[in-house]
N, C-alpha and C positions, 0 to 999 in steps of 0.2 A: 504494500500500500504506500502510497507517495504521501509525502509529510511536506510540510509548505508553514511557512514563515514568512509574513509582513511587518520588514521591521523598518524604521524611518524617523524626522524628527516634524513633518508638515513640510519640509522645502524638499528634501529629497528620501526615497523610499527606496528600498531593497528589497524582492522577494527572493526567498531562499526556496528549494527543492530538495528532499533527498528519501529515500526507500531503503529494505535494507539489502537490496541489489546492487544499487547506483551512491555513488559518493555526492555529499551534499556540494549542489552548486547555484551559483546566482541565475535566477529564472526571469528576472525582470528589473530593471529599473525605471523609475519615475519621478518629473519635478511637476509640479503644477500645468508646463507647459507643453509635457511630453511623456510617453511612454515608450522603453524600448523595451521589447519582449528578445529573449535569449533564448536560442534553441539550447537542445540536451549537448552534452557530449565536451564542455569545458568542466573539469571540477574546480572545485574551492582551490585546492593547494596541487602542487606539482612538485615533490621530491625526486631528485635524481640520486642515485647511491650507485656506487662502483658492485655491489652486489644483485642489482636490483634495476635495471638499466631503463628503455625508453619500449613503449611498447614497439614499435616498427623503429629501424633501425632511424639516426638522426641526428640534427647538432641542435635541434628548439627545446627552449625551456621546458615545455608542454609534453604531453602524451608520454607521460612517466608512468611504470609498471605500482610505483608507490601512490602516487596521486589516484589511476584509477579504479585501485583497489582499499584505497581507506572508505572504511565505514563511520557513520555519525554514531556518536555514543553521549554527547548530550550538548547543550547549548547556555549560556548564559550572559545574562543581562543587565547592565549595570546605569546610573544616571549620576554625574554629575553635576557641577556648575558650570552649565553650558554646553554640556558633551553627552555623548550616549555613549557604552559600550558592549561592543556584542560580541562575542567567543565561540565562534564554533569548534566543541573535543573532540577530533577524528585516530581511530584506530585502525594503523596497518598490523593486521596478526601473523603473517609471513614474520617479520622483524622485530617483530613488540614496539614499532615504534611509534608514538602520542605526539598526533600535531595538532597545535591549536592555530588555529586564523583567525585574529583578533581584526574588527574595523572600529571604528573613532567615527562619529558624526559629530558635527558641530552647529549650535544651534543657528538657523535663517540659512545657511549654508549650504550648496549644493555639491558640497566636497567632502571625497571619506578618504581617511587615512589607515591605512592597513600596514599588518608586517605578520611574521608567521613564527612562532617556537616548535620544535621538533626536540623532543625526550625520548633516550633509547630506553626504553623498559622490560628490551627483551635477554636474553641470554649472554650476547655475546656483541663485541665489536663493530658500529655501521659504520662508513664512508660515506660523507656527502659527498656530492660533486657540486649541485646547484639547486637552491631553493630561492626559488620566484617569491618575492612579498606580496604579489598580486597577480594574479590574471583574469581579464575580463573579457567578452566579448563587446563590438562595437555596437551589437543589436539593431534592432529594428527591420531584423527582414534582408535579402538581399546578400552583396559577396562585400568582401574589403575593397573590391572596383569600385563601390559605390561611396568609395570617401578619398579624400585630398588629406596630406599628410605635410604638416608645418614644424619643419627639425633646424636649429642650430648648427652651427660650426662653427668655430673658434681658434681662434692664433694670436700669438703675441703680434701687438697693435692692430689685431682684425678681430677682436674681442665680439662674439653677439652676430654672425652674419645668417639672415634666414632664409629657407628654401622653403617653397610651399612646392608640390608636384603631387599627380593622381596617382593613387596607388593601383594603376594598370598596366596596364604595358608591358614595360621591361621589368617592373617590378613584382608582378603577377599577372604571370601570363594566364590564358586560360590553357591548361595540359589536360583536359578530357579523363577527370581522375576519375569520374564515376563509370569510364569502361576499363580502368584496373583498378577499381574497387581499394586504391591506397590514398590515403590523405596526402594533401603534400607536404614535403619534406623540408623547404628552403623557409628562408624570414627576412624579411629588411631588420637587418640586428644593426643596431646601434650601441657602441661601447668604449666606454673611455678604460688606460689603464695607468697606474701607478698612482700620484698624490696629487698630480694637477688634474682632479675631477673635473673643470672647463675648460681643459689646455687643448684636444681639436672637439668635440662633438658635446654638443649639453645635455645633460639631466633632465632639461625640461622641451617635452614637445606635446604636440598633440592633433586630431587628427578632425574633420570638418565632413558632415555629408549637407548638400543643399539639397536633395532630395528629403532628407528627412528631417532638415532644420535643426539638426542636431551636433555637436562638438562634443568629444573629450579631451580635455587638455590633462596633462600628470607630471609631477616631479621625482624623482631618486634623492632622498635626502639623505647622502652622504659624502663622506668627502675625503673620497678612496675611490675605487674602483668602481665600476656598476655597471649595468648592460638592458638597455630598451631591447625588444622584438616586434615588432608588426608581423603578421601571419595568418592565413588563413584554414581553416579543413571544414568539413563539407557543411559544419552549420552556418559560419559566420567567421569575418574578419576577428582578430581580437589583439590587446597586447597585452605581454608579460613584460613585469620592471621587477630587476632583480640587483643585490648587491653583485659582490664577487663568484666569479664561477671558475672549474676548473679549466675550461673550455677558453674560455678568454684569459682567466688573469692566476692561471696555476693556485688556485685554491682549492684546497679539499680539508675533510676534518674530519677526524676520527670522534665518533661520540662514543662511547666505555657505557657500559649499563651504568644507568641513573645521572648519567650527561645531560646536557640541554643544547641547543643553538636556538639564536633569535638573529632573524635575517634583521636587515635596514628598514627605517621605516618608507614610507612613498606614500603619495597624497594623489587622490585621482578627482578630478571636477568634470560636471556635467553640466553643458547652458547650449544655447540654442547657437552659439554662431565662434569661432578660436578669442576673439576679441572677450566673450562674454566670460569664459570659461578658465580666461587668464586673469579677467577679472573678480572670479572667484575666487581664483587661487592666490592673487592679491590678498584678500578679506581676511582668506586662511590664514599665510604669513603672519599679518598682521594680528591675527588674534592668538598664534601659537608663539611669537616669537617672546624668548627673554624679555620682562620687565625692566627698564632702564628709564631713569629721568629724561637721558640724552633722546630716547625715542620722540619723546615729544619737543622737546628742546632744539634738536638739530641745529647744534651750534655752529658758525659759519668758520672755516678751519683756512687758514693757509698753512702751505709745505712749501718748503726752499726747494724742491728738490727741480723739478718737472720746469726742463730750459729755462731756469735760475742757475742755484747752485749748483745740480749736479752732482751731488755725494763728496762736493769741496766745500764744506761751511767752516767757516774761525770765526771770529769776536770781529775783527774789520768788520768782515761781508755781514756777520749777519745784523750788528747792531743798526745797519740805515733799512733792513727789510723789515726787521721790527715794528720799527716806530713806524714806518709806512704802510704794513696791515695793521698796525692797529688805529693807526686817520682812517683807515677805508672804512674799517668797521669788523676786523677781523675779532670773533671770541677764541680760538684756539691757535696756536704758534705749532706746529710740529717742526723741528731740526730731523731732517730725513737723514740720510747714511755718510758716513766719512764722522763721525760725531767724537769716533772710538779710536782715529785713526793717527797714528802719530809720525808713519814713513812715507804718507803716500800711495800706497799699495796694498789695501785691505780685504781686498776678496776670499784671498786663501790664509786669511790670519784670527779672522775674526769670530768670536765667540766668547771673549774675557769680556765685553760691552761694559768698559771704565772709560772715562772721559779722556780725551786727549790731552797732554799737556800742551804741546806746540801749538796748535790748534787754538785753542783757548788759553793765553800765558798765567791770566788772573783765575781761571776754574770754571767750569761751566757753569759754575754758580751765578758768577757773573750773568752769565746770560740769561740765566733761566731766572734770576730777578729783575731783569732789563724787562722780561716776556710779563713777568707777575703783576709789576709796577703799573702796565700798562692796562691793565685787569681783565688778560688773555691767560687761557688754560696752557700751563704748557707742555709738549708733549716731543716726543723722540722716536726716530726708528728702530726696530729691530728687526733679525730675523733669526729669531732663539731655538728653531728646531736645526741648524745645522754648525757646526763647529770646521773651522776651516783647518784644513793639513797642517800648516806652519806654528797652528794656537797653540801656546802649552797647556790650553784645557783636554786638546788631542791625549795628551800621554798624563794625563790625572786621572780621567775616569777611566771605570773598569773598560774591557771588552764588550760585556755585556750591554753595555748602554746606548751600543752603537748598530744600526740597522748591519746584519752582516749576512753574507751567502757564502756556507759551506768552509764555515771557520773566519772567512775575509771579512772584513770590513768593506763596505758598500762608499765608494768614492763618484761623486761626482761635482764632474765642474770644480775641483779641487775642492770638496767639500764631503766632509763624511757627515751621515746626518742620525739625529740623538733620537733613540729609542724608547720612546714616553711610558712603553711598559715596565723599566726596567725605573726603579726606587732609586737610585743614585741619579738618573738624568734628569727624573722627574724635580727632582728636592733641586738638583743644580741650575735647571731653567725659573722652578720658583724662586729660590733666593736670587735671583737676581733681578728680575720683577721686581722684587718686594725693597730692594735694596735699592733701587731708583726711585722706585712711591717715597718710601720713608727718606730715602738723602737729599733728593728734591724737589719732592712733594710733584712728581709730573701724574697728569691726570689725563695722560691721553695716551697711547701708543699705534704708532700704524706699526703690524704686525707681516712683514713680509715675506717670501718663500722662494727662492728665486731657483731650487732646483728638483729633478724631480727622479728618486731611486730605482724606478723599476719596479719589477714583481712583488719585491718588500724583502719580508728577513723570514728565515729557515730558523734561528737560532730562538731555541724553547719555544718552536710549533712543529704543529702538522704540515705543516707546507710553508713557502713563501707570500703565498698570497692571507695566510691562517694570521699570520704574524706582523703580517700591515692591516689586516683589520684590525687587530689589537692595537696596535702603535692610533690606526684613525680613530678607534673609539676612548684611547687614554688622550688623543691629544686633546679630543671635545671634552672630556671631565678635566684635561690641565684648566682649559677655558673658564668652565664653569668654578672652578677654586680660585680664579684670578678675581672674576666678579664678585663671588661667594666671600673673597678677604679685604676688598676694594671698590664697593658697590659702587660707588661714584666715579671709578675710572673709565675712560672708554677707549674702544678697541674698534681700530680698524683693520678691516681685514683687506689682506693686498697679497698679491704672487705673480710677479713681475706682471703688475696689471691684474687681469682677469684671471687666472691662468686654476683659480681653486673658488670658485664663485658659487658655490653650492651651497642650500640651507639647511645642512650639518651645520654648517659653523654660522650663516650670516640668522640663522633663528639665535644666535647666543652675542655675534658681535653687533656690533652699531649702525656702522657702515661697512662700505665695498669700494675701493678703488679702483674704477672699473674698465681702464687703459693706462700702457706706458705709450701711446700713440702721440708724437712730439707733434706732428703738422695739422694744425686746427681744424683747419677743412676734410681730412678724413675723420675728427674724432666726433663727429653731428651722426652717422648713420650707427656709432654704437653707444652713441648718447642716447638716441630714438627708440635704440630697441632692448638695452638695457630693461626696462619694466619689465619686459617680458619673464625674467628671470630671476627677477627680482622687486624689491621694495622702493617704487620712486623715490621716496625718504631715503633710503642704503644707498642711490646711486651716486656716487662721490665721481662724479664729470670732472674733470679737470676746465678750469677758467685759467689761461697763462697769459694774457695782454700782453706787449712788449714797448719799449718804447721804440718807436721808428714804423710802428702799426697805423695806418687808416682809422679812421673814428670806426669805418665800416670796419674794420679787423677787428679791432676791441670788440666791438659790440657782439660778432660772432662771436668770440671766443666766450666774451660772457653770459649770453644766452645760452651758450649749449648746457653751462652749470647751472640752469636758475629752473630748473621744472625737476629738481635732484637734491641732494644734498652737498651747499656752495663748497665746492673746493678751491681757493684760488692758491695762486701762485704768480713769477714773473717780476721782471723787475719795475715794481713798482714805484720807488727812492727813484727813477731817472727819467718818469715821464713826467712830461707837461703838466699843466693846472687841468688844461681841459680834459686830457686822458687819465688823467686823476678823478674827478669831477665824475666821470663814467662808470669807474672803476667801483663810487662810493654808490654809485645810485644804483645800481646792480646788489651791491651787498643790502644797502637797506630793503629794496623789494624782496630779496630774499629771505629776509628775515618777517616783512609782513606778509608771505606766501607759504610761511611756515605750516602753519594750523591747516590751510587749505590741501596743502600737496599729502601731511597725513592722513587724511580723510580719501584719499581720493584713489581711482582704477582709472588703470591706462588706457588711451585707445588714441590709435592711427588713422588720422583721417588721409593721408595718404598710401596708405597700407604699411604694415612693417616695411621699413627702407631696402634696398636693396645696396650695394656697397657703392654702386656708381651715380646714382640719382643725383640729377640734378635740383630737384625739388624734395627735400626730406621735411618730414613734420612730428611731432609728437603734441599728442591730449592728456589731460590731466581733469576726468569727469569728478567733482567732489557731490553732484547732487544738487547743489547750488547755481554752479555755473563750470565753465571750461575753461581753463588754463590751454594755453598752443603756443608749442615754440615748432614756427616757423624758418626754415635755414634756405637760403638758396644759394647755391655751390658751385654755378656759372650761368652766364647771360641764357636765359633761356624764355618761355613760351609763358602765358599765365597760370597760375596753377589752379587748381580749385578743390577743395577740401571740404569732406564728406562728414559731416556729424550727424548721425540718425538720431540721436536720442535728441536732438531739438528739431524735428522735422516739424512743420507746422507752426512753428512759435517763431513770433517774433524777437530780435536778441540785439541786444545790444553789446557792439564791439568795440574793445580799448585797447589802445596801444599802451601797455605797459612795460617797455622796456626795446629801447630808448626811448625817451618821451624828447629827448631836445634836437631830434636828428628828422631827416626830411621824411615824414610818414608815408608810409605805402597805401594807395590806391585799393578798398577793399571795400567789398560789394556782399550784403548778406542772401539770400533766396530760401525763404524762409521755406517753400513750396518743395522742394528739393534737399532744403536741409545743406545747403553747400554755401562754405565761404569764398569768392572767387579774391583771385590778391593777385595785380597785377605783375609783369615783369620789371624788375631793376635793373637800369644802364650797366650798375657796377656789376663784378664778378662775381661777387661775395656778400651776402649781407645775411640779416638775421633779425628776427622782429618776434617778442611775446606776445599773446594778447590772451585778453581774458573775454568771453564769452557769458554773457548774462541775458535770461529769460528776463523778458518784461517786466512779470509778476513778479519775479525776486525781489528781495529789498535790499538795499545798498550795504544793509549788518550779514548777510550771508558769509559764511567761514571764508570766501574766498577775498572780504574786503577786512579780516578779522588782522586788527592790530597787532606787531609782537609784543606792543608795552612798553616799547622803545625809542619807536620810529615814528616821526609823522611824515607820511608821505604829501611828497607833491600830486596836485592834481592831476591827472590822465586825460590827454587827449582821448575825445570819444568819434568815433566814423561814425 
């Protein structure tokens, strides 16, 4: 007899299935605006075991001999503050082994987060290979042809570049499997491998059908290895997101009777169209991620580093940058790398992070009460998970503390990198944390990473891959004891740019530095798509003005930080009054678009950018009204931009950023829902504007004061 479960919180519903033939699996989902129904033949969970293989031979997560053979043995149900939780206890009796599939609903939300524990409880020794934290089908009827599939890629200074393409073609073809009676075998497998979880392909994608009006968008929240699938068999499209596997990233693990494993967690959203779906998974973030003052705060930060200084700062250079981010309006100072540096040559040396004497003659004290004085936070780089060859920290700590393969120590980039499972590395990266908090009182650190090990470490695991999940899962608990001794501190997260931009770590840090991308005009198309991955708030865009810049140049460079969280930089001590003057009116908007940008889901009214566009744009929906940074990146045709959620309404549009520079030509169509904004003689320019309904009233979040600033009045079109 078929057993069935309707579980859900009012925005989105799960029906479950199971018998005691068939292994319990998802039969339907539902939001108010949609139902997809699931045929048979995906279960709950998919264990892969080196004992226990795939039922038809294969390299997909799916159609595992343990998955289609676990039976339901009971179910439970929990409710929190804000949350649901549901457990389904499934038993493979071949192995003894007890998997649970836990989901997470969250309350108004149309997103569930899942992950899976596996307990040997049988006789003798399993081998995983790969356990999927989720698989669903795409539902609604029909093949994975019937949907379009929107994935990332990523590289140092090409951070964030998206592809949307139809999942037909070349990618599933049609092969006449119902006249050999075999499922198909292949997947669009998606997989990052070693510690720069965004370094080429991202965590987050998801997939769009307009026939059935429907979108799943999903994330991997980890920040290690992982691996998407898209695929189909004879019911339905579906994907599996999975941590590490053996298959991709040499992981395997022995579970010993009365063992556990728990895969990664992963978050899946349902909404009507990619735009809405990402906008869920917005909501998510934001209501999962660590409690921090600065969440709301998003103080406006300059960094020397980024075509300033350069990883060359002393007492000279930095004391005229000082005092000219804090005229602009800067709240935090960060001293990015060379801090520590006393020869010049600090790549392969560094890991003792004591201050420079030559560098600084009087102490860094000096400086870091130059930054106080000014009543700026101040803060410093590090990159504390790796110890360079040359350090005498190399030959202090043990062996053990160092990621290693097969007795070696694991080198790269002349960098051996520190092992956070092992209690001597752990204590050696805290005490030094703690030893800069307390001697300087710095309240801020960008957190950098600039290389990235391979497989992981063999030494006290099962595997390579066994032993850098430990290392990724000790490094998020170092995080969480940094905040947990420091709660006022804040932490940005950086790896050479983009290169580790996952919500393992960015649900616990502040922000995201989101390129090392030096030339302006490339850094708009991963400014734009940044949200997608992340928290508008978290996106720390680089702003680096120069002096010897066009008003138009500034201006770009400062709008690309201003729908984000401001990062500036540049040398500001050498411009002009006027490019001064630019430079402050940029930091004040930013700081009254505070409140607005945290309330608010992305959306492109030009579509996600593509990397050569000549027209790029980014939205900033808070409910109120729309934020739009506007770039245009050479002479080109009128543009015209697409906002549905005000179709119909009349809006009124502000140029808030430049307001003292020649306004652009912009035309609303209330009918259409499209702002048209003509073409600019020059090459380059950049314009914010805020978008406001009618009805709205001028107190809406998006006009909400920081309590600081009184702004100038805004030219209105």
């Amino acid at each position: 007899m078929t057993q069935r479960l309707v579980w859900g919180n009012g925005t989105l519903e799960v029906e479950y299935e199971w018998s005691a033939s068939d292994a319990p699996r998802i039969a339907a989902v539902s939001t108010p605006q949609m139902r997809l129904a699931m045929p048979p033949g995906l279960p709950l969970v998919d264990v892969l075991t080196v004992g226990d293989g795939h039922m038809a031979a294969g390299s997909r997560l799916i159609n595992t001999v343990v998955g289609r053979q676990s039976r339901y043995v009971r179910h439970t149900e929990s409710v929190g503050e804000g949350i649901r939780t549901l457990e389904f206890h499934l038993h493979h009796q071949p192995t003894g082994l007890r998997v649970t599939s836990r989901f997470i609903l969250f309350d108004f939300l149309t997103v569930i987060k899942a992950d899976v524990t596996v307990t040997n409880t049988g006789p003798g020794p399993v081998v995983l290979r790969s356990v999927p934290s989720a698989t669903v089908y795409f539902g609604g009827g029909g093949t994975v042809r019937d949907w379009d599939v929107c994935h990332g890629l990523s590289d140092w200074l090409g951070e964030g570049r998206w592809a949307q393409e139809p999942l037909d073609g070349i990618r599933f073809p049609q092969l006449a499997e119902s006249v050999s009676t075999c499922e198909p075998r292949g997947a669009f497998r998606v997989a990052s491998a070693g510690t720069w979880s965004t370094g080429e392909q991202l965590p987050v994608a998801g997939v769009s059908s307009a026939r059935l009006g429907a979108s799943w968008a999903w994330q991997i929240e980890h920040n290690g290895p992982w691996r998407w699938e898209i695929g189909e068999d004879f019911g339905s499209g579906y994907v599996a997101l999975s941590g590490p596997t053996d298959m991709d990233h040499q992981w395997t693990k022995i579970l010993n009777p009365g063992e556990s494993f728990t895969t990664v967690p992963v978050a899946l959203a349902l909404a009507a169209d990619f735009t809405s779906a990402i906008g869920e998974l917005t909501k998510y973030r934001r209501a999962t991620r660590r409690k921090h003052a600065d969440n709301q705060m998003m103080g406006v930060v300059f960094n020397d580093y980024m075509n300033t200084l350069n990883g060359d700062p002393s007492t000279e250079k930095l004391m005229p940058l000082i005092d000219s981010a804090a005229d602009a309006g800067a709240e935090i100072f960060c001293i990015d790398a060379g801090w520590y540096d006393d020869n010049g040559s600090w790549w392969d040396s560094v890991g003792e992070w004591r201050p420079s004497a030559t560098r600084f003659p009087n102490g860094l004290g000096e400086i870091i009460g130059r930054i106080r004085s000014l009543g700026m936070v101040p803060g410093l780089w590090l990159e504390p998970e790796v110890i360079g060859v040359h350090c005498p920290i190399a030959d202090w700590l043990p062996e053990g503390a160092f990621l290693q393969r097969l007795g070696k120590r694991v080198v790269e980039h002349n960098r051996y990198h520190l092992d956070l499972r092992h209690r001597e590395a752990r204590d050696y990266v805290d005490g030094v944390v703690d030893r800069l908090v307390h001697e300087f009182g710095i309240g801020y650190f960008k957190l950098d990473y600039n290389i990235n090990p391979g497989a992981g470490t063999d030494y006290c695991a099962d595997s390579a891959g066994d032993g850098l999940l430990g290392h990724n899962r000790a490094h998020q608990e170092w995080l969480d004891g940094i905040l947990g001794r420091h709660p006022g501190v804040i932490l940005e997260n950086c790896a050479s740019g983009g290169m580790r931009a996952d919500f393992a770590l960015l649900s616990r840090m502040q922000l995201q530095s989101t390129s090392d991308q030096q030339e302006y005009a490339r850094y708009a198309p991963i400014a734009a798509s940044a949200p997608v991955a992340m928290l508008p708030e978290q996106a720390a865009n680089w702003a680096y003005p120069q002096p010897g810049m066009t008003e138009e140049e500034i201006a770009f460079c400062l709008a690309t930080s201003l729908l984000g969280r401001f990062y500036l930089s540049g040398h500001l001590n050498r411009m002009d009054s006027r490019s001064r003057d630019l430079v402050r009116e940029a930091v004040s908007l930013a700081k009254e678009l505070r409140s607005a940008i945290a309330a608010s889901v992305p959306v492109w009214p030009l579509g996600i950018p593509g990397w050569n566009d000549k027209w790029i744009a980014l939205g900033l929906d808070s409910g109120e009204c729309v934020l739009a940074t506007v770039w245009q990146r050479e002479a080109a045709d009128a543009s015209h931009l697409y906002f549905p959620a005000l179709a119909g309404r009349d809006v009124t549009v502000e140029t808030v950023f430049p307001t003292h520079m020649r306004p652009w030509d912009v035309r609303w169509e209330p009918k259409t829902a499209t702002l048209h904004v003509a073409p600019q003689a020059v090459e380059v320019a950049a314009r914010v504007f805020r978008l406001i309904p009618a009805h709205n009233a001028a107190t809406s979040p998006c006009h909400a004061p920081s309590g600081q600033i009184t702004m100038k009045p805004r030219r209105t079109v």
